[in-house]
C-alpha positions in Angstrom: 11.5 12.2 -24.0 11.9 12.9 -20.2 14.4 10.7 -19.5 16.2 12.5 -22.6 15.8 15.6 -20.3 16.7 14.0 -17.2 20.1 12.7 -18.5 21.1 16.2 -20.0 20.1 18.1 -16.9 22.1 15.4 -15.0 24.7 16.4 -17.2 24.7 20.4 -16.0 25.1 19.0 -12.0 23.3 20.3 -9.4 24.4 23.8 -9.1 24.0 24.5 -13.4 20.8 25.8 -14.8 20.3 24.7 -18.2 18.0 27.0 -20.3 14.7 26.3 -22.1 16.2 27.2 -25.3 18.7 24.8 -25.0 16.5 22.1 -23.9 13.8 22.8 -27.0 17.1 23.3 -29.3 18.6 19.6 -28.3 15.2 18.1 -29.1 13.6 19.5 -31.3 10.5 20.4 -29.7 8.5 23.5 -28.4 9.6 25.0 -24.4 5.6 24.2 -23.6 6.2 20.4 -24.4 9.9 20.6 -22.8 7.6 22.6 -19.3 5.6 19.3 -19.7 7.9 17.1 -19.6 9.4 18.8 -16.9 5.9 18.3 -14.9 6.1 14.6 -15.5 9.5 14.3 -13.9 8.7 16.7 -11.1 5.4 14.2 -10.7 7.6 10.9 -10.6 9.4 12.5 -7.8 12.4 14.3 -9.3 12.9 18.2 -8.1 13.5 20.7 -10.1 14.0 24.0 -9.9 12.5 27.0 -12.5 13.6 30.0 -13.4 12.3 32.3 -16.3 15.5 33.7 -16.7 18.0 30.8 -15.9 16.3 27.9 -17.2 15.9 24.7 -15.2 18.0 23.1 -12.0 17.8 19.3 -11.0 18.2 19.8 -7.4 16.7 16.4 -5.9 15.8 12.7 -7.4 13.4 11.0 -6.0 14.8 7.7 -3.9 14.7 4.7 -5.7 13.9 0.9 -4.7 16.6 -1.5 -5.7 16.3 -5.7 -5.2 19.7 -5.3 -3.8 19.3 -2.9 -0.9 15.5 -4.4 0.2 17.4 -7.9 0.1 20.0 -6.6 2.7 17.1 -4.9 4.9 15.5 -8.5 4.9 18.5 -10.4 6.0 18.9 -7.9 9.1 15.6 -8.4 10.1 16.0 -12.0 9.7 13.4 -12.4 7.2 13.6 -15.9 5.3 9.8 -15.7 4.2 10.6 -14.0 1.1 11.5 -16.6 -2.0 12.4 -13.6 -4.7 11.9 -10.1 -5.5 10.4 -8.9 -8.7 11.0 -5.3 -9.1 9.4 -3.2 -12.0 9.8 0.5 -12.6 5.8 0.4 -13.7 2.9 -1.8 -14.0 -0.4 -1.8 -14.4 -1.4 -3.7 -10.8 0.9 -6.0 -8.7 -1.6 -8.2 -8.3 -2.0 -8.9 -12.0 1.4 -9.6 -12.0 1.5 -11.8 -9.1 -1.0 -13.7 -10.0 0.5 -15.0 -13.6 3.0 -15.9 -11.7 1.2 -17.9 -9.2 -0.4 -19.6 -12.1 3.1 -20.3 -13.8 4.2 -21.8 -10.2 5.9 -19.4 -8.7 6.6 -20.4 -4.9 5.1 -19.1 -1.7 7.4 -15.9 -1.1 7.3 -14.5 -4.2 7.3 -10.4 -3.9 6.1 -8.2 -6.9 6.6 -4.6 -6.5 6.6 -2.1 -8.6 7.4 1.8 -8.6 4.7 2.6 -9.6 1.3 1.4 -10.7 -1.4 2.7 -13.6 -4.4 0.5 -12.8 -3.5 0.1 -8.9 -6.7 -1.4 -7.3 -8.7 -1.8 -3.8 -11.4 -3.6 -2.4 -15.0 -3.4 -4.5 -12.6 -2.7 -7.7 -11.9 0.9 -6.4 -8.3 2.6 -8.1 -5.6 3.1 -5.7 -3.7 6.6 -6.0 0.2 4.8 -6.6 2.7 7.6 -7.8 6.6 6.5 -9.1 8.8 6.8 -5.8 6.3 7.7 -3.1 4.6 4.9 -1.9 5.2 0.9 -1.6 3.2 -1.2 -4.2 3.0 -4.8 -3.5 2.0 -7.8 -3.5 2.8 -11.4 -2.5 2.1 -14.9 -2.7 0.8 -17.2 -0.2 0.3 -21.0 -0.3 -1.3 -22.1 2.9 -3.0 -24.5 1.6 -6.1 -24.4 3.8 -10.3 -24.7 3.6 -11.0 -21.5 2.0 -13.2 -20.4 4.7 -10.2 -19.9 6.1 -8.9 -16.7 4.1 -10.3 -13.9 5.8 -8.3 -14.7 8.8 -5.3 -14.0 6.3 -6.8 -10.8 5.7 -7.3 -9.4 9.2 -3.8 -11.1 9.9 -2.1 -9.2 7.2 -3.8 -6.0 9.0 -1.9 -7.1 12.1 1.0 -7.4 11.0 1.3 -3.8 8.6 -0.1 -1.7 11.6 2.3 -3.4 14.0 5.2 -2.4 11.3 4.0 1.1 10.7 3.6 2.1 14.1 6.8 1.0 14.6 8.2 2.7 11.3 6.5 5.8 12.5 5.8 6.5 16.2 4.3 8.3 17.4 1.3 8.1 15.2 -1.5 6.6 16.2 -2.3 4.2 13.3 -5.6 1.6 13.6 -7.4 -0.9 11.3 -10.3 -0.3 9.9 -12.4 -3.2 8.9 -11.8 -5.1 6.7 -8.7 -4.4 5.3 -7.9 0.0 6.2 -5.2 1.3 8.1 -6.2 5.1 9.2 -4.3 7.8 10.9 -6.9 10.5 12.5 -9.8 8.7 10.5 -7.9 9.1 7.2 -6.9 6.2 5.1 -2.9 5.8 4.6 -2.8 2.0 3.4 -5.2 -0.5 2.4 -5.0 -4.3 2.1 -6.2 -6.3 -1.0 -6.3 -10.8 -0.5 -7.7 -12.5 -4.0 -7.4 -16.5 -3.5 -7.7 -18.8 -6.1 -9.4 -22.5 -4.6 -9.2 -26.0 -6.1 -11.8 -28.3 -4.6 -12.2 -25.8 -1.2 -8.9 -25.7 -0.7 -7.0 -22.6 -1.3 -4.7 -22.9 -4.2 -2.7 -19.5 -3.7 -3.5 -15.9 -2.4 -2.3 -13.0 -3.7 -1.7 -10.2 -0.8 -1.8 -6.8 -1.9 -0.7 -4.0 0.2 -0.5 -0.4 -0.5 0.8 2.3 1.7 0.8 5.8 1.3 4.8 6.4 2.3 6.0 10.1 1.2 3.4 11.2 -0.7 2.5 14.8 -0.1 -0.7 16.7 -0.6 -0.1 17.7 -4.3 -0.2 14.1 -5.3 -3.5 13.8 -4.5 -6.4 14.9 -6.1 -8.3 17.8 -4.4 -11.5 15.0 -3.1 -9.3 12.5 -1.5 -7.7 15.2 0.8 -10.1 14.8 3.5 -10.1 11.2 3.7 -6.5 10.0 2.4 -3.4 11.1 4.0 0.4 9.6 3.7 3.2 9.2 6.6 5.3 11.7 5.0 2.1 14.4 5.7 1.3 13.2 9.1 5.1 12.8 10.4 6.2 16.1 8.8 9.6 13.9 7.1 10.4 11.2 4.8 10.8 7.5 5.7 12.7 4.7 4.1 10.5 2.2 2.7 13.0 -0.5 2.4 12.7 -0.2 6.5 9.2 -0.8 6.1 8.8 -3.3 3.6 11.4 -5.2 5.7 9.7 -4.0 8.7 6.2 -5.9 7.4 7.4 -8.5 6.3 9.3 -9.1 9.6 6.3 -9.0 11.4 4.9 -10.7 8.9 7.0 -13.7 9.2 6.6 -14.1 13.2 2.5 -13.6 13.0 2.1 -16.7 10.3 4.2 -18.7 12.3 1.9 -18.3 15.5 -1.2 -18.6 13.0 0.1 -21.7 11.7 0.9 -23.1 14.7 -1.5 -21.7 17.8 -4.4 -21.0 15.3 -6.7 -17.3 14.8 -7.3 -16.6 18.5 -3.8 -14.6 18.9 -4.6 -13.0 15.8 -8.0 -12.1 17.1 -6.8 -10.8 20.0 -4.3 -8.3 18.2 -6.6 -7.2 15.6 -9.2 -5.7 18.4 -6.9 -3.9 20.1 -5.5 -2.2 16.9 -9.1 -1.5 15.7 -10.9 1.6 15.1 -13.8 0.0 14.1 -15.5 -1.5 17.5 -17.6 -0.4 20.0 -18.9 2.5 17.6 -22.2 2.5 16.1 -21.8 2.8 12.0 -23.5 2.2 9.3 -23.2 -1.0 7.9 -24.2 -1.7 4.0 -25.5 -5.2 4.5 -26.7 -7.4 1.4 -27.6 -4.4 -0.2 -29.7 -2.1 2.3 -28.2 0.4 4.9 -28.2 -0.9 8.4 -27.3 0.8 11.7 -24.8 -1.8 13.9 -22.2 -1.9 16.7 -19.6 -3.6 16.3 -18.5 -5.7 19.5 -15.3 -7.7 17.7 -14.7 -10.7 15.9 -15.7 -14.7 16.1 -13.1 -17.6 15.6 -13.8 -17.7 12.0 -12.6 -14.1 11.3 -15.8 -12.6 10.8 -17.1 -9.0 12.5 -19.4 -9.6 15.0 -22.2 -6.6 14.7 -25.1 -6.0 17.4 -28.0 -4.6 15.6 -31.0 -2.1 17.6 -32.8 -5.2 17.9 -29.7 -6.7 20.0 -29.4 -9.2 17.4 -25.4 -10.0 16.8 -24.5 -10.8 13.3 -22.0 -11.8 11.8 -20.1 -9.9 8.6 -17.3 -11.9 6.4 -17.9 -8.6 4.1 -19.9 -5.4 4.7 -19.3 -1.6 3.6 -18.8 0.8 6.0 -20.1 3.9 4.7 -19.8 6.0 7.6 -20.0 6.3 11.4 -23.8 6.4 12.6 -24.8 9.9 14.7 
C-alpha cells in the first residue's frame, strides 16, 4: 500500500500537494490508514510534507544503496577483497543470510547488506536498532582458515580497521573501541561489531563479520531509552554522510590490516587497537563467569585477550567479559 502512495505522490512532483481525499479516494481506504502509511514512509526515510488544508508533499527520498555505485567506490579505493555484493531492500539479519551462504560455498569476500533489517542482532543476542536508508547493515565472509583460538584477533582487528575508517569518514570526532567489539563517540555507542565462526576439527571453517553503524540516523529513530547511550554520525556531525564512502572506506582499511595480520601476525594489530581504545587504564566493572568484579584494564596479550589487573594485583586475562559500567 505505501509504495502505491509513494508512486502517486511521485506522480504530483515536488512542488504539488496531493490531498487526503484523493489519496483515500484512489484506494479505497480511510485518511487515518492513508496518515499511517504516510508514517511508514516518513520512517523508511522519505520526507514528506503535511498540510490540513493542502494534503501531502514528497519533498525528499531517502538515499538509496545500489551494487552498482558501492562497486565503483571499491574500485577507487582499490579494494579487491570483496568477491560479490548481495544487496536486499530488507532482511531479517545479515548474518543469517551470510551464513546460508557460507554453508552453500560462497567464497571469502562475499558482502550481504541489506537496507534494512527486522531481527538485526548484537553480541549476548541483543537487537540492533537498523532503520531502511539510515544506517549500513552488513556482514561478510571470512575464510582464514586458522586454529580457532585464533578468531578473537579477527574481532579486535575488525575494530581496527572500522574506527580507522570512521574517523576518517568523519573528523573530527573522536571515535574509540570499546571492548570487545563497540565503537563510541562521547561514551555513546554508534556501531557495534558481531564475528560468529563456524570450526571443523579446530580449524575455522568460515566467519561471518557483522558490522553495524549508526550512519544518518537521527534522534526520532530511536526509542526514548537508547538516547543516552546510542548516538549516529549524522547526530554528532550535525550533516549526512555517504555510506558508500564508508563501506568502501572499511573495507579499504580492511583489506590493508588483513594483509599485515596475515603476514606480520597480531602484534601490529595489538598495537592499533590500544591506542584506539577507550576501555584501558580505567577501573570498570567487569561481569566475570557470572559475578561482578572490579578490574583495570592494562591492554591486551598476543592471543587477543584483555589483560585485567584485579585489587588483588592479580592480571587476568578476558576472551569475553561484560562491561557493565565504569567503576567510581
Amino acid at each position: 500500500m505505501n509504495h502505491r502512495i509513494l508512486e502517486l505522490l511521485e506522480q504530483q512532483g515536488n512542488d504539488a500537494y496531493l490531498s487526503g481525499e484523493v489519496l483515500s479516494q484512489e484506494l479505497q481506504i480511510s485518511r487515518t490508514a492513508i496518515w499511517k502509511q504516510i508514517k511508514k514512509l516518513e520512517s523508511a526515510g522519505y520526507k514528506i510534507e503535511a498540510s490540513r488544508r493542502l494534503g501531502y508533499r514528497l519533498v525528499g527520498r531517502p538515499s538509496r544503496l545500489t551494487a552498482q555505485s558501492l562497486a565503483v567506490k571499491l574500485q577507487e579505493k582499490q579494494v579487491s577483497m570483496i568477491s560479490g555484493i548481495r544487496l536486499f531492500d530488507e532482511v531479517d539479519s545479515t548474518q543469517n543470510i551470510a551464513q546460508r551462504l557460507a554453508e552453500d560455498g560462497a567464497p571469502e569476500g562475499t558482502l550481504v547488506i541489506a537496507e534494512q533489517q527486522t531481527n538485526g542482532r548484537g553480541r549476548m543476542g541483543r537487537k540492533w536498532v537498523s532503520p531502511s536508508g539510515k544506517g549500513i547493515w552488513m556482514s561478510f565472509i571470512l575464510r582464514p582458515g586458522m586454529p580457532i583460538h585464533f578468531a578473537p584477533q579477527l574481532t579486535l582487528l575488525t575494530a581496527v580497521a572500522l574506527c580507522r575508517a570512521l574517523r576518517a569518514a568523519a573528523s573530527p570526532l573522536d571515535i574509540g573501541i570499546k571492548w570487545p567489539n563497540d565503537l563510541l563517540i562521547e561514551g555513546k555507542k554508534i556501531s557495534g561489531i558481531l564475528l560468529e565462526s563456524t570450526a571443523e576439527e579446530e580449524r575455522l571453517r568460515y566467519v561471518i563479520a557483522g558490522v553495524g553503524i549508526s550512519v544518518n540516523l537521527t534522534t526520532e529513530d530511536y526509542p526514548p531509552e537508547l538516547l543516552d547511550i546510542a548516538t549516529s554520525l549524522q547526530i554528532q556531525l550535525g550533516k549526512p554522510l555517504d555510506r558508500d564512502e564508508i563501506i568502501a572506506g572499511f573495507f579499504s582499511q580492511f583489506q590493508q590490516l588483513y594483509a599485515i595480520y596475515q603476514r606480520e601476525g597480531f602484534s601490529p594489530i595489538q598495537t592499533l587497537w590500544e591506542a584506539l581504545s577507550v576501555t584501558l587504564h580505567k577501573p570498570t566493572r567487569l561481569f566475570i563467569g557470572g559475578a561482578e568484579t572490579i578490574a583495570t584494564p592494562i591492554g591486551l596479550n598476543e592471543q587477543g585477550a584483555l589483560l585485567a589487573r584485579k585489587d588483588d594485583g592479580t592480571i587476568v586475562p578476558l576472551f569475553s567479559a561484560e562491561q557493565i559500567s565504569p567503576a567510581g
